[in-house]
C-alpha atoms as a printed R data frame, in Angstrom:
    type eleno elety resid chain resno       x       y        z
1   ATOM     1    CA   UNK     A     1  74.827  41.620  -82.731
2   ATOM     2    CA   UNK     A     2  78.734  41.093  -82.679
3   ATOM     3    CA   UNK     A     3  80.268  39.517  -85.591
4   ATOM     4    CA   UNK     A     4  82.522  36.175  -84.214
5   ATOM     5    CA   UNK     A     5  85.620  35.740  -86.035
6   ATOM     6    CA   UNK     A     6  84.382  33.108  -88.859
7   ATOM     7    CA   UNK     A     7  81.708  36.018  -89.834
8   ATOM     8    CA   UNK     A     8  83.905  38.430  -90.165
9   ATOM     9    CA   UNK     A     9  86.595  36.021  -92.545
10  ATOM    10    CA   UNK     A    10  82.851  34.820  -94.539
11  ATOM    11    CA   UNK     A    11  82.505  38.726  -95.414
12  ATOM    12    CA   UNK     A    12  86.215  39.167  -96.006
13  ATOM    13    CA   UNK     A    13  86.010  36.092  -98.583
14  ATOM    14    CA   UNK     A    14  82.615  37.105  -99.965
15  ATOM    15    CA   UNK     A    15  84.378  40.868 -100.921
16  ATOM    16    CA   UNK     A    16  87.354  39.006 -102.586
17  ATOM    17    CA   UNK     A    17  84.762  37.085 -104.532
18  ATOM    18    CA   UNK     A    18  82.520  39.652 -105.823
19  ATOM    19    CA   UNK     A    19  86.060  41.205 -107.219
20  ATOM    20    CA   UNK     A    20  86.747  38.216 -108.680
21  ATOM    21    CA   UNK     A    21  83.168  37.263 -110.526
22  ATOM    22    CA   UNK     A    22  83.307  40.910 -111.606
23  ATOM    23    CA   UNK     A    23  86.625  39.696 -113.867
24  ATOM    24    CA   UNK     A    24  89.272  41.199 -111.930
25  ATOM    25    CA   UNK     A    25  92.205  39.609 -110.601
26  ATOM    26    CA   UNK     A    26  94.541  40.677 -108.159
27  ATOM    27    CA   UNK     A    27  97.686  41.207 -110.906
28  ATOM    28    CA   UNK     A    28  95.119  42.727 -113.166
29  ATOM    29    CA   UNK     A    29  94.743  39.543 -115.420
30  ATOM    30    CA   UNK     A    30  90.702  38.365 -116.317
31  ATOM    31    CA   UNK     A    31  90.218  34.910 -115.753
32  ATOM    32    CA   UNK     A    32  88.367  32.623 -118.203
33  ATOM    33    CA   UNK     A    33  84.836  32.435 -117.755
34  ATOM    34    CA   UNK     A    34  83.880  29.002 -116.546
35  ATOM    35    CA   UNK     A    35  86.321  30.011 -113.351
36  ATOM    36    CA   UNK     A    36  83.573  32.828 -113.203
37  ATOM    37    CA   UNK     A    37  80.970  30.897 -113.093
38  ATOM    38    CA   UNK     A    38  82.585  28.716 -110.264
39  ATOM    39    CA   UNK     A    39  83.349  31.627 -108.139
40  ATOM    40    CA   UNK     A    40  79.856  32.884 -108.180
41  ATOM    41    CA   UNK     A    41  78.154  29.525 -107.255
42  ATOM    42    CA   UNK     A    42  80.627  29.750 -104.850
43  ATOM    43    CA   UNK     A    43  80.199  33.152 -103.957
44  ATOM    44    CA   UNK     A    44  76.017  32.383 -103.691
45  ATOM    45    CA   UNK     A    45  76.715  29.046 -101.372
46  ATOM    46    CA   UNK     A    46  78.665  30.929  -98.778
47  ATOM    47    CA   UNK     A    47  76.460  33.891  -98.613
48  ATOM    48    CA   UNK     A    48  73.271  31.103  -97.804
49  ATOM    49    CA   UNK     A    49  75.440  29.358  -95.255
50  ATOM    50    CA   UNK     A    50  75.997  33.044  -93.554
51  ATOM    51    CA   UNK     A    51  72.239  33.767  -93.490
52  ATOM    52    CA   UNK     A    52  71.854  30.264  -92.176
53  ATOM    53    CA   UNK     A    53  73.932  31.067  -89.167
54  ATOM    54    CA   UNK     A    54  71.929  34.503  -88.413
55  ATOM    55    CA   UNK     A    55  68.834  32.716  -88.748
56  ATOM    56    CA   UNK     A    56  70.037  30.163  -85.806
57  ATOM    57    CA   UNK     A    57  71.516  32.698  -83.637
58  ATOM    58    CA   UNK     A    58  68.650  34.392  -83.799
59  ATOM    59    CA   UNK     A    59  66.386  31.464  -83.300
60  ATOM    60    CA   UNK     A    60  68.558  30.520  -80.357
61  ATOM    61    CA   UNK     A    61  68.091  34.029  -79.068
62  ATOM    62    CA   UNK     A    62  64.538  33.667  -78.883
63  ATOM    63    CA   UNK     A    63  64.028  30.369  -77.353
64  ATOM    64    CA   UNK     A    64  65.980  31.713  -74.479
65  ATOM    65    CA   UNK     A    65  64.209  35.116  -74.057
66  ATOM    66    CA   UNK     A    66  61.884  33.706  -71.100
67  ATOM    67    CA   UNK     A    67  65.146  32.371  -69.362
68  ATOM    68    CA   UNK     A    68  66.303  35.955  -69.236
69  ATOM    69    CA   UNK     A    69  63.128  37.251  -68.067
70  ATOM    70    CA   UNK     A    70  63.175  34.443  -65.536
71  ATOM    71    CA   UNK     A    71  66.458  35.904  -64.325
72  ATOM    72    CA   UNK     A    72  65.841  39.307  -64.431
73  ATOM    73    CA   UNK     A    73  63.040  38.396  -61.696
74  ATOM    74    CA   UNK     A    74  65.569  38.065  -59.131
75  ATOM    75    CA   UNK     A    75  67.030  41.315  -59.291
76  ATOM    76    CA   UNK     A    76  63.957  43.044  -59.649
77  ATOM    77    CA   UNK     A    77  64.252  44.888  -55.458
78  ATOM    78    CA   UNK     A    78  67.010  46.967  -57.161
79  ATOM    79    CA   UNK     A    79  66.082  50.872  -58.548
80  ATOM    80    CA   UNK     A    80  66.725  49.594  -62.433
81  ATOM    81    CA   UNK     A    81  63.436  48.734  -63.901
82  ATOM    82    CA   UNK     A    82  62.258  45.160  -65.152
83  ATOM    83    CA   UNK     A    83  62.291  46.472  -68.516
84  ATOM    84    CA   UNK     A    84  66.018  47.115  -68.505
85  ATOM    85    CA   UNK     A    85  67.020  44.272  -66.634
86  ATOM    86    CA   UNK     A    86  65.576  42.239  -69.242
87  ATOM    87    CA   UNK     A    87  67.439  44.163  -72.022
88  ATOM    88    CA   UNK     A    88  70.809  44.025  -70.292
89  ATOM    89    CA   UNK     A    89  70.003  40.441  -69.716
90  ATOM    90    CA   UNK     A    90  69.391  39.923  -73.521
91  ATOM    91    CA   UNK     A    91  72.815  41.279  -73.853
92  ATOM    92    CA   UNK     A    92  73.991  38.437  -72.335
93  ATOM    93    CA   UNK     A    93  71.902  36.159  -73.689
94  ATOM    94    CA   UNK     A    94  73.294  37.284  -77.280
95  ATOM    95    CA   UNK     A    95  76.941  37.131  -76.208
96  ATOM    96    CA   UNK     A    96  76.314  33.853  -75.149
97  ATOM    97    CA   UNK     A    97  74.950  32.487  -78.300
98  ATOM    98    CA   UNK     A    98  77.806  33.810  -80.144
99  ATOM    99    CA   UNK     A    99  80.599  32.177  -77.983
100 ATOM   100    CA   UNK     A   100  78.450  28.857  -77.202
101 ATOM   101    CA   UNK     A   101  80.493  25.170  -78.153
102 ATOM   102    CA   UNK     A   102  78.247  22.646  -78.679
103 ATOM   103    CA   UNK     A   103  81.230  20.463  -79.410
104 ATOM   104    CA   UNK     A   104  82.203  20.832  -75.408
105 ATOM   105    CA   UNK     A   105  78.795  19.647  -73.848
106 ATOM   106    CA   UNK     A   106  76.294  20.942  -71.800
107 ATOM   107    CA   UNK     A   107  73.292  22.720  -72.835
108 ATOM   108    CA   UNK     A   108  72.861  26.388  -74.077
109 ATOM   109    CA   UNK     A   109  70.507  26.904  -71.331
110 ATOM   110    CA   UNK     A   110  73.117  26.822  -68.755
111 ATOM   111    CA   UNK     A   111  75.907  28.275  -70.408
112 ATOM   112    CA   UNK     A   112  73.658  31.427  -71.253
113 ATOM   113    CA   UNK     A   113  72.421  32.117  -67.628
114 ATOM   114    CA   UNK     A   114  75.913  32.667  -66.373
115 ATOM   115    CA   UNK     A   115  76.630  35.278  -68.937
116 ATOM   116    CA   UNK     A   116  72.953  37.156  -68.533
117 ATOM   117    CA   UNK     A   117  73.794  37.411  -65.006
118 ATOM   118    CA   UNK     A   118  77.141  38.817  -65.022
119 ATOM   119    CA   UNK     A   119  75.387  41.204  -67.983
120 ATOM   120    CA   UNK     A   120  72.768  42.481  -65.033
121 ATOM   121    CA   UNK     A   121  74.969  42.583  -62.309
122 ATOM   122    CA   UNK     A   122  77.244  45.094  -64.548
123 ATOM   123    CA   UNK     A   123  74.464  47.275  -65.245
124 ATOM   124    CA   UNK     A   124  73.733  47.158  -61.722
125 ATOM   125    CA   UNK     A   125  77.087  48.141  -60.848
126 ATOM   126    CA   UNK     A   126  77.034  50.829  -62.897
127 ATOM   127    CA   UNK     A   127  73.821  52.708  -63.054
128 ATOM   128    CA   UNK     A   128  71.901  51.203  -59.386
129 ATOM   129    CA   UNK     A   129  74.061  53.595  -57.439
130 ATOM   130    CA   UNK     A   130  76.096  57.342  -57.697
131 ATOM   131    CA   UNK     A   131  79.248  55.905  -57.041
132 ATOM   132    CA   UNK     A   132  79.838  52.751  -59.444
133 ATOM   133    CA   UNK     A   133  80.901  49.805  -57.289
134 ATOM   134    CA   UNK     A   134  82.877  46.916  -58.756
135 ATOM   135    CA   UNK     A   135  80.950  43.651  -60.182
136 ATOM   136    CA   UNK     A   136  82.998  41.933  -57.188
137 ATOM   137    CA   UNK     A   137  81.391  44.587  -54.721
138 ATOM   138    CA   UNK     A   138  78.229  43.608  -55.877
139 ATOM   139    CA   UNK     A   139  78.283  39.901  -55.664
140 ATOM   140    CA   UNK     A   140  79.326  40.297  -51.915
141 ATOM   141    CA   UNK     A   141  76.469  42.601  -50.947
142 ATOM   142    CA   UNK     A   142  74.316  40.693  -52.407
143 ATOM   143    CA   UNK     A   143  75.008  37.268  -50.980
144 ATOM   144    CA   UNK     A   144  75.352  39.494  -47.288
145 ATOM   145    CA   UNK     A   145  71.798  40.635  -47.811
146 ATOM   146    CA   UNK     A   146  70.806  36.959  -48.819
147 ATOM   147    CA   UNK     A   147  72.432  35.426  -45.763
148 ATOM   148    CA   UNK     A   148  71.115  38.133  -43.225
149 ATOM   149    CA   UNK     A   149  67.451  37.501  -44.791
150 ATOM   150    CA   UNK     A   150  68.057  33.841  -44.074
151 ATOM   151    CA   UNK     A   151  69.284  34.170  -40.661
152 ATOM   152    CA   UNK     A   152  66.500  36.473  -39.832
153 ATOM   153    CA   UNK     A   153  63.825  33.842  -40.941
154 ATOM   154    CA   UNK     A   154  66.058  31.406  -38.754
155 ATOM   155    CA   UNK     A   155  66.250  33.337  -35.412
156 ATOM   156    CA   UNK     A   156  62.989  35.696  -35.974
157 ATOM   157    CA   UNK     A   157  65.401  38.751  -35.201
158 ATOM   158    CA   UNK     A   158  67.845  40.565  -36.885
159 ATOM   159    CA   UNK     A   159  71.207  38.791  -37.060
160 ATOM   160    CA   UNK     A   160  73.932  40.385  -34.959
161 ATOM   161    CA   UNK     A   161  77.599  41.612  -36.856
162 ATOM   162    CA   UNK     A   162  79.076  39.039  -35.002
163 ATOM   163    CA   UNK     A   163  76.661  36.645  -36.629
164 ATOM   164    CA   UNK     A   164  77.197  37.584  -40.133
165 ATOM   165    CA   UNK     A   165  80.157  37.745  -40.221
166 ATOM   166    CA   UNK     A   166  80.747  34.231  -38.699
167 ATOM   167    CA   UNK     A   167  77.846  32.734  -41.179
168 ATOM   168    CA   UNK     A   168  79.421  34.725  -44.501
169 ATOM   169    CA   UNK     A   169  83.502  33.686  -43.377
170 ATOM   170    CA   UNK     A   170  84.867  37.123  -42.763
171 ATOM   171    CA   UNK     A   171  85.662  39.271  -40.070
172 ATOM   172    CA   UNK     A   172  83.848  42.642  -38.809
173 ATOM   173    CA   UNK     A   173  85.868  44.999  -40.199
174 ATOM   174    CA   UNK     A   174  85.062  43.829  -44.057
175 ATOM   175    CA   UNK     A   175  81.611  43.351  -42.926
176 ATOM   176    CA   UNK     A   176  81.322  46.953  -41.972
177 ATOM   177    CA   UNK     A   177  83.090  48.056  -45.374
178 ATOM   178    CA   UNK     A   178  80.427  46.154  -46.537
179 ATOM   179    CA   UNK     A   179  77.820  47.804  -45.321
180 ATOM   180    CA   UNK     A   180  79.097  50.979  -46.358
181 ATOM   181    CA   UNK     A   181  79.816  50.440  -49.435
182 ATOM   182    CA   UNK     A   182  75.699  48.637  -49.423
183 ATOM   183    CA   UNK     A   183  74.197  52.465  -48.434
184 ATOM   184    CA   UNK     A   184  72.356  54.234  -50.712
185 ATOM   185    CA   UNK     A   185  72.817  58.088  -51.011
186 ATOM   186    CA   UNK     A   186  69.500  60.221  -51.298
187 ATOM   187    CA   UNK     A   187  69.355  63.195  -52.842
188 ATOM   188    CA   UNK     A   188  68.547  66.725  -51.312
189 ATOM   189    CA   UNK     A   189  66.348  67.399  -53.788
190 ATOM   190    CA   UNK     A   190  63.943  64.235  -54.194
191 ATOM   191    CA   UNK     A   191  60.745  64.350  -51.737
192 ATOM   192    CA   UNK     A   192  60.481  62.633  -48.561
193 ATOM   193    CA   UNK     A   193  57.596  60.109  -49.827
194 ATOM   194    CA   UNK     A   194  55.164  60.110  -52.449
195 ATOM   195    CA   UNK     A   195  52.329  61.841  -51.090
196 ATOM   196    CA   UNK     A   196  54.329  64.528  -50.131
197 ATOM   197    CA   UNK     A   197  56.234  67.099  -52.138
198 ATOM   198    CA   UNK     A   198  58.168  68.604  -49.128
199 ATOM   199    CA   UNK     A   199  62.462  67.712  -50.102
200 ATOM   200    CA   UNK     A   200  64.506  65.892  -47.987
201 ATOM   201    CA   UNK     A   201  66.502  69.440  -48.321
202 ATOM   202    CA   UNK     A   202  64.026  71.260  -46.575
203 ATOM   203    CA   UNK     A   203  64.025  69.072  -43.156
204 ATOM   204    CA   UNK     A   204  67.440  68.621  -42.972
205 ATOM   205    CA   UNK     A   205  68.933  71.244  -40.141
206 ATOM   206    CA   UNK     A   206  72.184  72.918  -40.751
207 ATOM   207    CA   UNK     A   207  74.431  72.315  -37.698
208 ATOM   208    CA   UNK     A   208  76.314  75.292  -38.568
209 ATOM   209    CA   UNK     A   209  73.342  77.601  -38.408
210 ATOM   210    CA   UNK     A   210  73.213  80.184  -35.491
211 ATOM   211    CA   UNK     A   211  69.956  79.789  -33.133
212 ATOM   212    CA   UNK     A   212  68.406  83.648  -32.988
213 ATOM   213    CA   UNK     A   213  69.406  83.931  -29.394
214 ATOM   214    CA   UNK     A   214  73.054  83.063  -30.475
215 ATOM   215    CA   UNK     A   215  72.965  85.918  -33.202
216 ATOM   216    CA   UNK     A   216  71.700  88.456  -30.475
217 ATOM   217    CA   UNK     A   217  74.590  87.294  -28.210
218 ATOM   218    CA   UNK     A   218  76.744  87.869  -30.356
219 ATOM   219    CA   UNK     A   219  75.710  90.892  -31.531
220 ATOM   220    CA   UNK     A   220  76.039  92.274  -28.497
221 ATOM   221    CA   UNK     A   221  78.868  90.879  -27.455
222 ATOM   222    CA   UNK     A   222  80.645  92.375  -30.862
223 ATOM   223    CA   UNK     A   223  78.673  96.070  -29.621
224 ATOM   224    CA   UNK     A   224  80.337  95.905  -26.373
225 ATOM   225    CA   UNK     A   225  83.436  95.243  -27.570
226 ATOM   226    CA   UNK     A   226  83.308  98.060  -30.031
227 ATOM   227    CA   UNK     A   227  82.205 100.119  -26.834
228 ATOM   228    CA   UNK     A   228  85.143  99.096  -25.089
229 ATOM   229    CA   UNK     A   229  87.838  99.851  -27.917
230 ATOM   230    CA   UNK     A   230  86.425 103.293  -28.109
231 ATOM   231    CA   UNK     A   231  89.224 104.030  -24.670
232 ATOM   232    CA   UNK     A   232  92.217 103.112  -27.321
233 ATOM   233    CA   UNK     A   233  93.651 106.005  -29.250
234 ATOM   234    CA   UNK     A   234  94.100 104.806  -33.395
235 ATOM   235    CA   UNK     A   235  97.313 103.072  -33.415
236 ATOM   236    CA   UNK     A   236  96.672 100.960  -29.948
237 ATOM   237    CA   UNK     A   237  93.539  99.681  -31.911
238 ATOM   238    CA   UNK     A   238  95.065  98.998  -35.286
239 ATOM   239    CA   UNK     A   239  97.580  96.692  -32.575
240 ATOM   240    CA   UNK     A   240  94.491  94.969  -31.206
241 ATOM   241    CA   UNK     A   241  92.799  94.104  -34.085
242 ATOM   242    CA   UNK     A   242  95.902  92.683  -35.823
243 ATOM   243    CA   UNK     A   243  97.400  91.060  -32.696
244 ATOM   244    CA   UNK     A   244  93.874  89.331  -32.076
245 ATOM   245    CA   UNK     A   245  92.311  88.967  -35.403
246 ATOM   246    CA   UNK     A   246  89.507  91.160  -34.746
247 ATOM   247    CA   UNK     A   247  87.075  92.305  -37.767
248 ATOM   248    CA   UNK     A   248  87.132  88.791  -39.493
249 ATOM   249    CA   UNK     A   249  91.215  89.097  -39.644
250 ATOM   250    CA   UNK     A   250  93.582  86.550  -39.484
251 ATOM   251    CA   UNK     A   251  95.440  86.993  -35.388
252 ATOM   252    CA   UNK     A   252  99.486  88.283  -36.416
253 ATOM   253    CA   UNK     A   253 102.489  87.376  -34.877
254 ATOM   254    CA   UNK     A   254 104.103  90.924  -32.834
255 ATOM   255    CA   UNK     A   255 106.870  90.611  -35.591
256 ATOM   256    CA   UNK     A   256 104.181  90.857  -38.723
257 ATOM   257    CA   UNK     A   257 102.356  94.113  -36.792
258 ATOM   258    CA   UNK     A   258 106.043  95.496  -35.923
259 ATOM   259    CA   UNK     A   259 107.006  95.326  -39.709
260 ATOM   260    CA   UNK     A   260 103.298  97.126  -40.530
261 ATOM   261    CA   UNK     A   261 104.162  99.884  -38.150
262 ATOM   262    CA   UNK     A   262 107.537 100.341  -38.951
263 ATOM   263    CA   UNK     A   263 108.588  99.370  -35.844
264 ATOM   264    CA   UNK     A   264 110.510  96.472  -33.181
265 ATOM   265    CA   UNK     A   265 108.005  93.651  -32.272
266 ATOM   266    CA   UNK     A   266 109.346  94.499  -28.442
267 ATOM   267    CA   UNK     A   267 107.535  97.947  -29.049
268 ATOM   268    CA   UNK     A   268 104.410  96.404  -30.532
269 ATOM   269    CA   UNK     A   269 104.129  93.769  -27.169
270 ATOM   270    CA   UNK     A   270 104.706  97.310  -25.062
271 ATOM   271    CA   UNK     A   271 101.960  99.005  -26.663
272 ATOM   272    CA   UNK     A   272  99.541  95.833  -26.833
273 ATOM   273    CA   UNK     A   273 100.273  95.705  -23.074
274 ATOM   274    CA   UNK     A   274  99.085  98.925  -22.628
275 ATOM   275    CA   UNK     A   275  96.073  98.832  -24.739
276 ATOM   276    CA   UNK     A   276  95.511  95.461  -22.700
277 ATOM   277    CA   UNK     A   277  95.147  97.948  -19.547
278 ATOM   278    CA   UNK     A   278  92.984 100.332  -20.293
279 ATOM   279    CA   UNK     A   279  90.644  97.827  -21.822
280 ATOM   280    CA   UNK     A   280  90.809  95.832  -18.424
281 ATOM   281    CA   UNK     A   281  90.393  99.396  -16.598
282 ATOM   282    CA   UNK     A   282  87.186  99.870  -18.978
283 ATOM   283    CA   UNK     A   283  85.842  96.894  -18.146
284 ATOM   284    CA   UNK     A   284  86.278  96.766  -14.224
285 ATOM   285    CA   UNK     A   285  84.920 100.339  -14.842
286 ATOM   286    CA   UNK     A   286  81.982  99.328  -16.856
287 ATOM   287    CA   UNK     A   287  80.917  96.357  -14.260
288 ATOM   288    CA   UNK     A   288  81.431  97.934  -11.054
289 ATOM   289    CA   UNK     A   289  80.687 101.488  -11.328
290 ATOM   290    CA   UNK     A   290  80.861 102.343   -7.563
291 ATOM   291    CA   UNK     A   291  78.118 104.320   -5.788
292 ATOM   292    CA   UNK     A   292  76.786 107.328   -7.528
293 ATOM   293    CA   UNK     A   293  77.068 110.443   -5.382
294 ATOM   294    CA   UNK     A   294  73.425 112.467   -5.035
295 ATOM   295    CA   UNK     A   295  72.755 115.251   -6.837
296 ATOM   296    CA   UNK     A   296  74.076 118.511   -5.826
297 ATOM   297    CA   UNK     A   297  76.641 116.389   -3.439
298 ATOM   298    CA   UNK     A   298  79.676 116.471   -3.802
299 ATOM   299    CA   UNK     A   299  82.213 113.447   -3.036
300 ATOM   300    CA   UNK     A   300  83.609 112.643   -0.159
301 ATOM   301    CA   UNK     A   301  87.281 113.579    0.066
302 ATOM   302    CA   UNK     A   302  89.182 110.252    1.617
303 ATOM   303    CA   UNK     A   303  91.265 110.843    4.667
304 ATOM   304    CA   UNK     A   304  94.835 109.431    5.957
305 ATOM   305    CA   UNK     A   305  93.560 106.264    7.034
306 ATOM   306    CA   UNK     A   306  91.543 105.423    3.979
307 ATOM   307    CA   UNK     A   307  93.086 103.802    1.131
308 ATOM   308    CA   UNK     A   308  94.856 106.349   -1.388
309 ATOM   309    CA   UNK     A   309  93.448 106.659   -5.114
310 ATOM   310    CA   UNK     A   310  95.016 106.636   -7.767
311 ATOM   311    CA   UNK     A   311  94.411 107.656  -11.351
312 ATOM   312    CA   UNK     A   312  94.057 104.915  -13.494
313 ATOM   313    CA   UNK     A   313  94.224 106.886  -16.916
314 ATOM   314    CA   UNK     A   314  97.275 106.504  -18.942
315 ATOM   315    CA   UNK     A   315  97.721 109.471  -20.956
316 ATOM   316    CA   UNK     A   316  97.053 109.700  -24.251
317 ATOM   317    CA   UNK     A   317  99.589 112.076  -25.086
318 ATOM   318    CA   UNK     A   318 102.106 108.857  -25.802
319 ATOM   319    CA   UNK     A   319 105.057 109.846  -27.711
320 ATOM   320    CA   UNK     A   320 106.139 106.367  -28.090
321 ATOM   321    CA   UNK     A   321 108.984 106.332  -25.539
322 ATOM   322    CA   UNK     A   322 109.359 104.344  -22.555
323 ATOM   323    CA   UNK     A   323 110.776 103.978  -19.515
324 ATOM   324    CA   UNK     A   324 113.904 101.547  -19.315
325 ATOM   325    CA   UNK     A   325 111.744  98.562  -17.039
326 ATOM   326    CA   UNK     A   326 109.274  95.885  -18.977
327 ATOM   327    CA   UNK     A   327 105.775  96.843  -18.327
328 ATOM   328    CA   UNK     A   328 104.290  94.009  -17.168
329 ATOM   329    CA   UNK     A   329 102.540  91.215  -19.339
330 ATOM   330    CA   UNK     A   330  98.781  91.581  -20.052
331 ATOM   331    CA   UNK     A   331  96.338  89.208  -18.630
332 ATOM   332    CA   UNK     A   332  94.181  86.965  -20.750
């Protein structure tokens, strides 16, 4: 138990006086004998008067333990158990004893219960939830849940925010902090009840997660894509992945890739253009083959009125010089 200030000047007074019955004074004289004697009866009365006290606080104590139980009670719906309410609540109880002024009025009683719960409602605060609320937090969430459970008894439904808020005197945006702050967080790891072991882990989907016909989709999509980059010489596919942030890499500006290649960022955007085409050409190529001529046939050679073909290759022989127009932008 804490010492109040007049125990800790009683011990302070009883070590001067066991210096002074053993014959030594402060400037090193030794004082007669019947002075002695005095000091010790002394010395013996104020040591009985010290016990005395400790024997009433602690009487005090005692008489009061069923108001703390009594107390505790209350609080009991909250995920501390009884047996530590009741010891935070003696706490209290102890604290109050200590500071208690019978000279003021009022009985002990009262004085106590107001300290046992603010000792409760702290240890609620701090070890009822992961993140510690404030004491003040506490008190409001608790008279909320008292006046929705009397509402509810009044109206036999649940009471509306508007409701609440208008029966505890603040508006809806508090009350919703309120109820925030009122939620309880569950862990991954405990178990979804008690007669089942399964965690709450375990049920709980990742929205993230890919769906096996989304893996295969993509998966495919990432083989026909490789399929299609196989038309681009070395360099034109360096240009694509960088430009485009292919392989997991972070898309580059034309002025980053020009600076990797040793080169203008106008020469990168020419040869991304071009890369651009015969990736389209692949494509158009890939989806719309065009009839198949039969075996051992040869195809038919176009005449003057049909529509002239050309050859859509570009050649790969590419010696990195242009002509002096733009070629033209690439489409998305």
């Amino acid at each position: 138990m804490e010492e109040t200030l007049p125990e800790r000047v009683g011990d302070a007074i009883l070590g001067d006086l066991d210096l002074l019955v053993a014959g030594r004074h402060h400037d090193g004289r030794k004082l007669p004998q019947r002075s002695l004697d005095s000091l010790a009866r002394y010395r013996r009365t104020l040591a009985a008067v010290l016990r005395e006290i400790d024997e009433a606080k602690r009487l005090l104590t005692e008489a009061n333990l069923r108001l703390v139980i009594h107390i505790a009670k209350r609080y009991r719906r909250h995920q501390i158990p009884m047996l530590d309410l009741v010891q935070e609540g003696n706490i209290g109880l102890m604290k109050a004893v200590e500071r208690f002024d019978p000279n003021k009025g009022g009985k002990l009683s009262t004085y106590a219960a107001w300290w046992i719960k603010q000792s409760i409602k702290r240890a609620l605060a701090n070890q009822s939830k992961t993140i510690r609320l404030p004491v003040h937090m506490v008190d409001k969430i608790s008279k909320m849940r008292r006046v929705a459970m009397v509402l509810s008894e009044e109206l036999g439904r649940e009471p509306t925010d508007e409701e609440l808020a208008e029966e505890i005197g603040i508006d809806r945006a508090k009350l919703s902090h309120l109820k925030s702050a009122a939620l309880r967080p569950a862990s991954l790891d405990a178990p979804i009840s008690d007669d089942d072991t399964t965690e709450f882990g375990e049920i709980i989907g990742d929205e993230k997660a890919q769906t096996p016909l989304e893996l295969l989709s993509h998966k495919n999509m990432h083989m026909q894509l490789d399929d299609l980059l196989e038309v681009l010489d070395e360099r034109e596919r360096k240009i694509i992945d960088a430009r485009f942030g292919l392989n997991g890499q972070k898309p580059k500006t034309l002025e980053e890739v020009g600076q990797e290649f040793g080169v203008t960022r106008e020469r990168i955007r020419q040869l991304q253009n071009i890369a651009l085409k015969k990736l389209r050409r692949a494509l158009q190529k890939k989806e719309d083959p065009g009839p198949r001529p039969l075996r051992g046939q040869k195809p038919r050679k176009k005449g003057a009125g049909d529509d002239m073909e050309f050859d859509d290759e570009v050649d790969d022989d590419d010696d990195g010089f242009f002509d002096d127009h733009e070629p033209e932008t690439a489409l998305a």
